[in-house]
N, C-alpha and C positions, 0 to 999 in steps of 0.2 A: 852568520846569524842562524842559518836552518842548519847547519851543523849543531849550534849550542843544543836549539830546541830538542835535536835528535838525542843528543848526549843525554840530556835534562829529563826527557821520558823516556830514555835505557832504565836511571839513575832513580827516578820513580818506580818503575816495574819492579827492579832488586828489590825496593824498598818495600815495597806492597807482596812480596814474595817471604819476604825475610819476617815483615811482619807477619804475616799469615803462617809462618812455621811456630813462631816464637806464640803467638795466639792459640795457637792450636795444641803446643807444648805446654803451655798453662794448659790450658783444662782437660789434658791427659793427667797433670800433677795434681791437678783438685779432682778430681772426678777416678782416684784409683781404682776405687772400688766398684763404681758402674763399669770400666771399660770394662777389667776385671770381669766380670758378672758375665758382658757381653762375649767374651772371646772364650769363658767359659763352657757357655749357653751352645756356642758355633762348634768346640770343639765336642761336645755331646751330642750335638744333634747328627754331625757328621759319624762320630762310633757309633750311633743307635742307626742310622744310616745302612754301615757297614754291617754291624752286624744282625740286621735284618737280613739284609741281603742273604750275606754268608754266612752265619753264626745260623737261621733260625730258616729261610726261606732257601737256602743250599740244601740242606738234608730233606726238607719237605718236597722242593721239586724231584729228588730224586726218589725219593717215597713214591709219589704220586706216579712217575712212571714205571716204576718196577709194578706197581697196584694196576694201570692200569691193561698190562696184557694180555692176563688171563680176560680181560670183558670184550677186550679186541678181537681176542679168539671164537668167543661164545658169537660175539657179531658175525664175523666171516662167515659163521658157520648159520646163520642166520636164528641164531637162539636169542631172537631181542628178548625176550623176559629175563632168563637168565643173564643176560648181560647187562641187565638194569640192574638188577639188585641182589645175585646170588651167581656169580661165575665160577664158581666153585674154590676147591682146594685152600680156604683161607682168605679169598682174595676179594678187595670191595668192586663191585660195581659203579657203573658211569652216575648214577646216581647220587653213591657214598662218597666218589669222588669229587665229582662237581661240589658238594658240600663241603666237606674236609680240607679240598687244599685248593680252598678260593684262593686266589693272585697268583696261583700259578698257569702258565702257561695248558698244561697238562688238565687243569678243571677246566678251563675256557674247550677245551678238547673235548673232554667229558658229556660236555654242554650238547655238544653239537651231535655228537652221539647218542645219547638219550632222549632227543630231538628225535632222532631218525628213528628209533627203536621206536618210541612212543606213536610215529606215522604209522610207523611198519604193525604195528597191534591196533590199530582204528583208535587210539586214544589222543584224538587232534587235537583237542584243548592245552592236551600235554605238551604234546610236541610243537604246540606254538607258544607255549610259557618258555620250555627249553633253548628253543632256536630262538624264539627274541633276544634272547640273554648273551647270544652269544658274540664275544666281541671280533670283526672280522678285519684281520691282518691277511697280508699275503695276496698272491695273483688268484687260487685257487676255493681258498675258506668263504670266500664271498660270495661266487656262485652257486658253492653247495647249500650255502644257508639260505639265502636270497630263492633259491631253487625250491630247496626242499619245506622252504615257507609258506611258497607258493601252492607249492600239493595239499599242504596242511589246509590254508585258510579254502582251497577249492572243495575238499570235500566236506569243509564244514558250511560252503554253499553261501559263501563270500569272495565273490568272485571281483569286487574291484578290488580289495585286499589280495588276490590270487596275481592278478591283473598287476599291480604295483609291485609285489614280489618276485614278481617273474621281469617286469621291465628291468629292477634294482640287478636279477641275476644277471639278464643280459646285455649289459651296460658296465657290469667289472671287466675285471680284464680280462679279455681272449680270452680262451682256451678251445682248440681244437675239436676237442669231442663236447666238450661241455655246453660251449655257447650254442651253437644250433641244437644242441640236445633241447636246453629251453626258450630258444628261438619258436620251434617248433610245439612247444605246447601252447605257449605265448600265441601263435597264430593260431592253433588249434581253438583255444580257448574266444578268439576273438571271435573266429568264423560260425560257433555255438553261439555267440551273441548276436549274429546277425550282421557281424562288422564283418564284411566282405573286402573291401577296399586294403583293410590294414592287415588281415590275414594273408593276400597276397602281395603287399609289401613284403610281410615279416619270411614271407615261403622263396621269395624273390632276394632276400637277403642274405638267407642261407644257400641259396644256388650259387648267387655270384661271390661270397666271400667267407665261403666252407666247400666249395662242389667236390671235397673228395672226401666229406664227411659221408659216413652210411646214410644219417636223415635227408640228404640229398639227392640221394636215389628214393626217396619215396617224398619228395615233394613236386614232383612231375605232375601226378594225377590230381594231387589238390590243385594245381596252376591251372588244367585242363578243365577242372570243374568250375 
């Protein structure tokens, strides 16, 4: 008896299966012209896809890096203005960039650079319009943004926004020079506020997990103080 019933709902599933093909086969046959439409639609959307990618956003990433090494250079060399918007021999600036070849990787670069130029010339307003902008990938681009944020909104005498910036820095990931580098202002900046307690937290944190950084040797004398 509970054999049949086993059989009997096998015998129904097929049925509910077979039906649901042959249901489904109709209104692929009434409906040519939507699916049609639709599989259209998918294979457009996936070429315009592609050739974003590679037809249209291939040749402009590579653009955008060959553009941007002459502003690299002018930076090295510490020429932030020129390397804002005049790097010479032809070549655009971190600025002309960032604008030009939005979605690439290489203006996100741009970004962060113009950022720092604009610190590096007292023009903070700029260079925290710049460094907001910028989107932060990776173990390293965090900290320098988050960092160099920090400096911006400090001398523009915004110090819990300096405060916030410098926590965000030091809180990405690691880095060996970098995180006690703003460890250290981070507590510096505390200890001008009067917060004693979290400055040497933050001097005591770089001691026991950086002590062979440089800023470790000169956070001795603040502990002593």
């Amino acid at each position: 008896m509970a054999k049949r019933k086993v059989e009997r709902k096998a015998d129904e599933t097929i049925i509910d299966i077979v039906e649901a093909r042959d249901n489904f086969q109709d209104y692929i046959n009434k409906n040519k012209g939507l699916v049609g439409g639709i599989i259209a639609a998918i294979i457009l959307l996936i070429g315009g896809y592609l050739f974003y990618q590679y037809g249209i956003m291939g040749p402009r990433k590579v653009n955008a890096i060959e553009q941007i090494s002459k502003a690299q250079e002018q930076f090295a060399r510490d020429s932030f203005a020129l390397a804002l918007t005049n790097p010479g021999e032809g070549y655009e600036g971190f600025v002309e960039i960032a604008d030009n070849y939005g979605g690439t990787p290489t203006a996100n670069t741009a970004k962060y650079y113009a950022g720092v130029c604009y610190l590096n010339l007292g023009r903070y307003d700029d260079a925290v319009e710049y460094l907001e902008s910028v989107k932060t990938k990776g173990n390293i681009l965090p900290i320098m943004k988050y960092g160099s944020l920090g400096d911006a909104y400090s001398e523009l005498g915004d110090m819990d926004k300096a405060k916030n910036s410098y926590n965000k820095a030091v809180s990405a990931k690691k880095n060996d020079f970098l995180t006690p580098y703003y460890l250290n202002k981070l507590a510096l900046l505390n200890l001008t506020q009067g917060d004693v307690s979290t400055s040497q937290k933050l001097f005591a944190q770089i001691k026991d997990e950086f002590p062979d950084s440089a800023i470790a040797a000169e956070v001795d004398k603040f502990l002593v103080q």
